[in-house]
MARPATI-652020 format. One record per atom (N, C-alpha, C): x, y, z; residue in one letter. Coordinates in steps of 0.1 Angstrom, whole numbers, plus 2048, in hexadecimal, padded with zeros to 3 digits. Example, Ala and Ser with C-alpha at 12.3 -4.5 7.8 and 13.67 -1.06 7.14 Angstrom:
8847C784Ea/87B7D384Ea/8847DF84Ea/8807EA847s/8897F5847s/88180084Fs/
END
This chain:
4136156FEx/41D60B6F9x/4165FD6F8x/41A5F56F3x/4175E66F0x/4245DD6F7x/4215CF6FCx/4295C96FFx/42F5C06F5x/43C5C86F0x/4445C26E9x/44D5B56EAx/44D5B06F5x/4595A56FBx/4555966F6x/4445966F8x/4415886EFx/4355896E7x/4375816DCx/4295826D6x/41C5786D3x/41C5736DEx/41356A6E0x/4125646EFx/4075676F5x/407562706x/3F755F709x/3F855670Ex/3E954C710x/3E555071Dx/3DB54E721x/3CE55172Bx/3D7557736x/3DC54F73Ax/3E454D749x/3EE554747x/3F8558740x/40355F73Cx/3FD56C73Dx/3F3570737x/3EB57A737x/3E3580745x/3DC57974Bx/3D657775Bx/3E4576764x/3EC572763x/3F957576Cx/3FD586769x/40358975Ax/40059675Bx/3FC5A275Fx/3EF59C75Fx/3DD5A4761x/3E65A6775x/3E159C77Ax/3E659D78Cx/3F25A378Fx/3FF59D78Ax/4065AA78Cx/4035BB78Ax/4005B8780x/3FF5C877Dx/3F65CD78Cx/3E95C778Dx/3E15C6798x/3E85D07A5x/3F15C47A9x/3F75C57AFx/4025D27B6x/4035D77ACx/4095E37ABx/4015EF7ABx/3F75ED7A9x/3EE5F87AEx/3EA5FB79Ex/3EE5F2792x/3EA5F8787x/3F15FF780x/3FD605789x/404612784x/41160F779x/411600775x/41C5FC76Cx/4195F575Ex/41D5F4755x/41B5ED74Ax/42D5E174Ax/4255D7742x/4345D1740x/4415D4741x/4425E373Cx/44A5EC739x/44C5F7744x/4435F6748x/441601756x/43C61274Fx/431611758x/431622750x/42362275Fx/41F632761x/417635767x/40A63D75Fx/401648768x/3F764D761x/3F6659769x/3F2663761x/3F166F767x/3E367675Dx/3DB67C766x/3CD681759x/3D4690755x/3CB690747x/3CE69B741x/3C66A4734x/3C86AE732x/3BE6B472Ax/3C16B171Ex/3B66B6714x/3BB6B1706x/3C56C2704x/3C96BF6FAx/3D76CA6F7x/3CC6D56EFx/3D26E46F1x/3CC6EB6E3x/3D46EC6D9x/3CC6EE6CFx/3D16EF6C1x/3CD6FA6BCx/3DA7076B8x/3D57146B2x/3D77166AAx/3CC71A6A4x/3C971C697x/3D2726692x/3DA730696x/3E3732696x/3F273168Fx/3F5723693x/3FE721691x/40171B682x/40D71D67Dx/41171966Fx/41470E66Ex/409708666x/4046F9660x/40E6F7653x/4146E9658x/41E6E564Fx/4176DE641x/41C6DF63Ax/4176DD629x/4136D0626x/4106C662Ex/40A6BB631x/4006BC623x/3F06BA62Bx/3EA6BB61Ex/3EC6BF610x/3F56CA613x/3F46CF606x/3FD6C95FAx/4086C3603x/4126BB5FDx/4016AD5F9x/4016A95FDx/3F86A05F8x/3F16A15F1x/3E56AE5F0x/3DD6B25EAx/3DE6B35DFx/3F16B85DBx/3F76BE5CFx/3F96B35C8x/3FA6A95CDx/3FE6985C7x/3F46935C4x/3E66995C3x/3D66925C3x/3D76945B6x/3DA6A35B4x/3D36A75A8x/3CB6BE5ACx/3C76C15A5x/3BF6C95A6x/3AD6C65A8x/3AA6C65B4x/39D6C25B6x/39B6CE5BCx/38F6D15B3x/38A6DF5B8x/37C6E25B8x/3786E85C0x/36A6E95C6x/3626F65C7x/35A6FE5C1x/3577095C4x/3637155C7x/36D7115BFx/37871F5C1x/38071B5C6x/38070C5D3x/38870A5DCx/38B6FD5DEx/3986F85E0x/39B6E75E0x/3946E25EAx/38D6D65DFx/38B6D05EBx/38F6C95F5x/38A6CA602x/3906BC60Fx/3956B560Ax/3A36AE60Cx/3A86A0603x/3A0696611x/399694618x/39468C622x/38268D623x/37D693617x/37169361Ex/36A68A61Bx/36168761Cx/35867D620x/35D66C626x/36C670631x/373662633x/36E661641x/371659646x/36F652654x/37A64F659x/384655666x/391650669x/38F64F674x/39063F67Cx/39363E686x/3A364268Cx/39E64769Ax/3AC6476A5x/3A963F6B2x/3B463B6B3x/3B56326C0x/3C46386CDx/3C16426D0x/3CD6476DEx/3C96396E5x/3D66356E7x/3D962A6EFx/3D8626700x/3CF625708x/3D1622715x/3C562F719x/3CA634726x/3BF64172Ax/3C6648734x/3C665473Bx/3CA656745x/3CA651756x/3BC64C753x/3B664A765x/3B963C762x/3BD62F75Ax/3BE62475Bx/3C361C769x/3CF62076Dx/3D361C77Ax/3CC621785x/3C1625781x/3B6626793x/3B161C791x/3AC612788x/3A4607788x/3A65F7784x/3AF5F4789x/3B85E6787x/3B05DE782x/3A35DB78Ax/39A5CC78Ax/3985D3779x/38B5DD773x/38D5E176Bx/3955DE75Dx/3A15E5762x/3AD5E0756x/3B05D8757x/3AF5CD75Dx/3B95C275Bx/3B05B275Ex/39F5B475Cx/3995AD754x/3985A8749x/39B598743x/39B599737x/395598729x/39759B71Ex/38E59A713x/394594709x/38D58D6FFx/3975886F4x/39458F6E9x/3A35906E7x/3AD59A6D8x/3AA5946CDx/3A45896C8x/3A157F6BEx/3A95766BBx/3B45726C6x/3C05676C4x/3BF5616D1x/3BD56A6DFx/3BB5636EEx/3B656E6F7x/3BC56B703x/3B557370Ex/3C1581710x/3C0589711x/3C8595713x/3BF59F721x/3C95A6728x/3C15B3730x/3BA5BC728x/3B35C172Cx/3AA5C6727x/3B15D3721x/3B95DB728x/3C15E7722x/3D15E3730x/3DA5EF72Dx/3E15F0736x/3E45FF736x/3EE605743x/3EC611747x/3F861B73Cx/3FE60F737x/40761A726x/41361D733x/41E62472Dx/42C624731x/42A631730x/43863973Ax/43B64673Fx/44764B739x/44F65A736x/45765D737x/45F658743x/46D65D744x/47765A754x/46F66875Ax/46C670754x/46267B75Cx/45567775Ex/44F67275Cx/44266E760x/437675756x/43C676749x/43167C740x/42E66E739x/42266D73Cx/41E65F73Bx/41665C72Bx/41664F727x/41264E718x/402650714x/3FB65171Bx/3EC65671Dx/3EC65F715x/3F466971Cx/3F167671Cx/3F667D70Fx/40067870Ex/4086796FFx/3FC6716F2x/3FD6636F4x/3F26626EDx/3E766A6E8x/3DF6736F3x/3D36796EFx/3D56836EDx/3DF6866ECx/3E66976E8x/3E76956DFx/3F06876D5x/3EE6896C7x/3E36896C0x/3DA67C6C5x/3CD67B6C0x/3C568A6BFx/3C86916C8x/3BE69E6C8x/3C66A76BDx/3D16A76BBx/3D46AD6AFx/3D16A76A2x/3D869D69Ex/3D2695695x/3BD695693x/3B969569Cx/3AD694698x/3AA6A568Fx/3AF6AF69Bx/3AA6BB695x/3AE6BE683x/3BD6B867Fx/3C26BB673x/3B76B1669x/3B26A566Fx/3A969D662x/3A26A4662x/3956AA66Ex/38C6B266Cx/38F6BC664x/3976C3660x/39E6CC65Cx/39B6CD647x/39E6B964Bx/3A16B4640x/3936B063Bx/38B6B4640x/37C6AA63Cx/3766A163Fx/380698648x/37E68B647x/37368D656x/368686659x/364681666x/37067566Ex/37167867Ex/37B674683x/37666C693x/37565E695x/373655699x/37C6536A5x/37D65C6B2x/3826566BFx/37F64E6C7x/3856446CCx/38963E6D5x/38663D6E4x/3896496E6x/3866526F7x/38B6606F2x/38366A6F9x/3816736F5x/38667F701x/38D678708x/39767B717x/39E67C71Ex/3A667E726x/3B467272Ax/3B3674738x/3A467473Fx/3A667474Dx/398667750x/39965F746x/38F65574Ax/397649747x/38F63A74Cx/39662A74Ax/38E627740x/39561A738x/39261772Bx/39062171Ex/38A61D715x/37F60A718x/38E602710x/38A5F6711x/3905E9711x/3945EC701x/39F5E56FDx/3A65E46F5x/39C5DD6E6x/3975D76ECx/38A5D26E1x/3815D86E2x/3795E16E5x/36E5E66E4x/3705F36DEx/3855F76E1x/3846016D4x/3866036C7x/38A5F56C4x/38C5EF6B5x/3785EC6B4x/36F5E96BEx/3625E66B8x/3615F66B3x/3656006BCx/35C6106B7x/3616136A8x/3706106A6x/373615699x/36B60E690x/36A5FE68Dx/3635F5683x/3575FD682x/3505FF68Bx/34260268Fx/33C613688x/34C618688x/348622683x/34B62066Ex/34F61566Dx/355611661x/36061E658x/36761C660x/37562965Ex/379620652x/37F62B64Bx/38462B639x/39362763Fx/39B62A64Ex/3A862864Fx/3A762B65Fx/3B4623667x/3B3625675x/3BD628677x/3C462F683x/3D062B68Dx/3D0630697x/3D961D6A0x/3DF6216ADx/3E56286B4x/3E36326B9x/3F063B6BDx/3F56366CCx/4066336CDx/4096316D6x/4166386DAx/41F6346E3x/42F6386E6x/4336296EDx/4416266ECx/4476186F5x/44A61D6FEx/44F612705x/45A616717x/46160D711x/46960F708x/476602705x/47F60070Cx/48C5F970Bx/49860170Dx/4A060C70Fx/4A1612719x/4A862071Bx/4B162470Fx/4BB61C707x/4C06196FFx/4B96206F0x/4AD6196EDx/4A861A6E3x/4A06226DFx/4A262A6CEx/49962F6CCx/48D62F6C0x/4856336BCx/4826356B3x/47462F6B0x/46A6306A5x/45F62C6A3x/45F62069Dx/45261669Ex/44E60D698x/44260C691x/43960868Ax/430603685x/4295F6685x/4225F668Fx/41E5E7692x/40C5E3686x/4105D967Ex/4095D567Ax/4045C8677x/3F25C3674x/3E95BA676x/3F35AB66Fx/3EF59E676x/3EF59566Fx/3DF592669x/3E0585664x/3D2584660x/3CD57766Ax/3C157966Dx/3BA57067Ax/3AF56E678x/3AA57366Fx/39557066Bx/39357D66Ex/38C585677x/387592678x/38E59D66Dx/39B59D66Cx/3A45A3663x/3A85A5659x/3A3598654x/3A958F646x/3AB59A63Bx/39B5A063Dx/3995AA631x/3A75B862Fx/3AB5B9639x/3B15C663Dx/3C15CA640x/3C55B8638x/3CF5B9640x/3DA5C062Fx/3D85BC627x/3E35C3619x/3E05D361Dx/3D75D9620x/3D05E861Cx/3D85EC62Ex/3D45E6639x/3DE5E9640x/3F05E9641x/3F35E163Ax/4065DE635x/4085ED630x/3FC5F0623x/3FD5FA618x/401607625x/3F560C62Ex/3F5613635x/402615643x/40560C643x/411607648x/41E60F644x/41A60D637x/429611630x/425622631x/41D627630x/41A63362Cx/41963A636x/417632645x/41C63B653x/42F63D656x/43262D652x/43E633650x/44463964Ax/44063B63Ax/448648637x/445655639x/43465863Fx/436665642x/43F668650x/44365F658x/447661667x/456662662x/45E66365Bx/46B662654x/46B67064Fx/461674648x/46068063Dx/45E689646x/44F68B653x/44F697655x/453696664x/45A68B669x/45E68F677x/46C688677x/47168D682x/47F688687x/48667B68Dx/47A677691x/47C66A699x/48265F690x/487655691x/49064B68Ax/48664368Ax/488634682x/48362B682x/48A62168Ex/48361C695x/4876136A5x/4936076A2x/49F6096ACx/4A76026A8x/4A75F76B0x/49E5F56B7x/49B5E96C2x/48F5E16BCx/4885E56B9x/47A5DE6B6x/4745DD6ABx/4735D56A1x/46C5D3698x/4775D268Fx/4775D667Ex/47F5D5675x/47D5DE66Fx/4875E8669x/4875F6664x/4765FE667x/4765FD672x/464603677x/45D5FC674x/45D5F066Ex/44C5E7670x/4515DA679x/4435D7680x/4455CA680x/4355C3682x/4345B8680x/4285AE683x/4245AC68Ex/4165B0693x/4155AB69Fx/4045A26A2x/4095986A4x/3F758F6A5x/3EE5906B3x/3F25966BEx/3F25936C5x/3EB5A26CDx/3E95AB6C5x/3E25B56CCx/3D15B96C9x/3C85BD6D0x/3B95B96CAx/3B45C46C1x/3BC5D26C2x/3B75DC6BCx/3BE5D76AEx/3C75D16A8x/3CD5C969Dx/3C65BC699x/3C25B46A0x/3C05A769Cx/3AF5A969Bx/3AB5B56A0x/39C5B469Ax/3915C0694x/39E5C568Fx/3995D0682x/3965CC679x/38A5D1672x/37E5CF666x/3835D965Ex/3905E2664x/3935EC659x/39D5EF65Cx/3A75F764Ex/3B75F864Ex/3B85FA657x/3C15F6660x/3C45FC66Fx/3D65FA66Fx/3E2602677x/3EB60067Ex/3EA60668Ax/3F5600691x/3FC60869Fx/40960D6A0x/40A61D6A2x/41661C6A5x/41C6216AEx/42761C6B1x/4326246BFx/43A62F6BCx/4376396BEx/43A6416BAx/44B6456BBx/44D6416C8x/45C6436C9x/45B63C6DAx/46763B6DEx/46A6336EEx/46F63E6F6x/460640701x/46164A709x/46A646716x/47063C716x/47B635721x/48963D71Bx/48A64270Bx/494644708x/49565570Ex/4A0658710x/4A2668711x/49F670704x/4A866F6F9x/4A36776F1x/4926776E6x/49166D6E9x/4846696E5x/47466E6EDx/47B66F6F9x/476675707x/473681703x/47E68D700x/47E6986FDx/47369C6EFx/4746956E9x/46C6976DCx/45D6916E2x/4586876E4x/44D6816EAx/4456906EBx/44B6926FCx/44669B701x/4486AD700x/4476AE6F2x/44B6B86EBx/43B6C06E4x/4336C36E9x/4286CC6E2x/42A6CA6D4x/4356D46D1x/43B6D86C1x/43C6C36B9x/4446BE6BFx/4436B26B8x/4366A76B9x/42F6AA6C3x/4236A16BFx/4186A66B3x/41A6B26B2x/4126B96A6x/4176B8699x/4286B669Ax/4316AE692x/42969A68Bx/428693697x/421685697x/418686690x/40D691698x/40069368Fx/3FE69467Dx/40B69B67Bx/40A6A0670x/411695668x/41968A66Bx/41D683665x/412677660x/40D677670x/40167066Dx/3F1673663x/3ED67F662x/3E7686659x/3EB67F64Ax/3FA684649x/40467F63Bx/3FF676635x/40066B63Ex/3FF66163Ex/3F165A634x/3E5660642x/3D765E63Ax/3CF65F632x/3D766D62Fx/3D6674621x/3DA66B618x/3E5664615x/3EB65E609x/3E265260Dx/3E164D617x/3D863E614x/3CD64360Dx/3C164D615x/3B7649609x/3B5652600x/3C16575F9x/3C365A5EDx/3C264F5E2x/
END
């Protein structure tokens, strides 16, 4: 999750923060959520792959290769970023050192928000990333993680926007979930202002923006968030994995794991492979 309540907080707003959380053993975000470690998910080959690509592929054109279509993704570079880590709340001093996001001083990461069951946003996060990664690879594309675990801490919120630049990804995204409102549901799309590090990325991100939200409409269930943002997008300057990308980047919340029915879907196997695939959708039409 991201802290949605303000969007702009200076050193000490931030360092106050940072100590509470401390204080608590680490085990809360703004929002409150805990950590629990966990394996990456499998993915069987097995199972019947929704028409994603193909629907895309069929919208390229006929590109064909020695008898056989080609990858609509090959030779691309896609960063992912799963949000937070599993082990984060064992190491407070750690997390809640700060770094600057390219606007001020922020914690370094925080420990992400829980179900009312305790299935925590780590773990969700890397479960989609590990599906999503396997369908790009799938796709051709080389695929650019973040952390590659969910029973380790960190790294810092800026040093994983340095790994994607670094790897100069053709397209990125944040994967997250909120703790909103018990009340509320649904996804958002958090995207870059312009700040200097970003300047270049910020139209080609909006573009990509729009193209997460309409696959998250088309191939999943979840609604667009009726608490946060504006019909699923909103602006945000104030986060570092956004304010200092060298390349198209968004974030999104996938849905509010504070909500019950949102909860149910979250933590659904069948619907994160659902996410995955929307998200696929998605990357395919951008660098088409």
């Amino acid at each position: 999750m991201t802290d949605h309540r303000g969007l702009t907080r200076g050193p000490r707003a931030r360092l106050g923060l940072a100590l509470a959380t401390a204080a608590v053993g680490g085990l809360a975000t703004a929002c409150g959520g805990g950590v629990a470690a966990s394996s990456s998910p499998a993915v069987s080959s097995a199972a019947a792959r929704p028409p994603v690509a193909a629907v895309q592929a069929a919208a390229a054109g006929p590109a064909v290769a020695s008898g056989s279509q080609a990858k609509p993704l090959a030779g691309k570079v896609v960063g992912i970023d799963p949000g937070h880590n599993g082990r984060n709340g064992s190491d407070p001093a750690y997390l809640n050192h700060l770094i600057w996001n390219g606007r001020e001083w922020e914690a370094c990461d925080t420990t992400g928000t829980q179900t009312n069951g305790g299935y925590t946003e780590a773990r969700f996060n890397f479960n989609v990333a590990t599906y999503l990664r396997r369908y790009l690879q799938q796709d051709g594309a080389r695929v650019v993680l973040t952390r590659h675990n969910n029973h380790g801490v960190g790294p810092c919120v800026n040093r994983r926007s340095r790994i994607i630049n670094h790897a100069h990804a053709n397209v990125a995204i944040d994967i997250h979930a909120d703790g909103g409102p018990s009340w509320g549901r649904g996804f958002t799309v958090l995207e870059p202002v312009a700040d200097g590090p970003n300047n270049k990325v910020i139209k080609s991100s909006e573009r990509f923006g729009r193209d997460v939200r309409s696959a998250f409409l088309r191939y999943t269930t979840m609604p667009v968030s009726d608490y946060y943002g504006h019909d699923g997008i909103i602006f945000r300057d104030d986060l570092a994995g956004l304010n200092l990308t060298t390349v198209p980047k968004v974030l999104i919340e996938t849905g509010n794991m504070r909500n019950a029915t949102d909860a149910r879907l979250l933590t659904s196997a069948r619907f994160q492979r659902e996410i995955a695939r929307a998200l696929e959708a998605a990357i395919i039409r951008f660098l088409r």
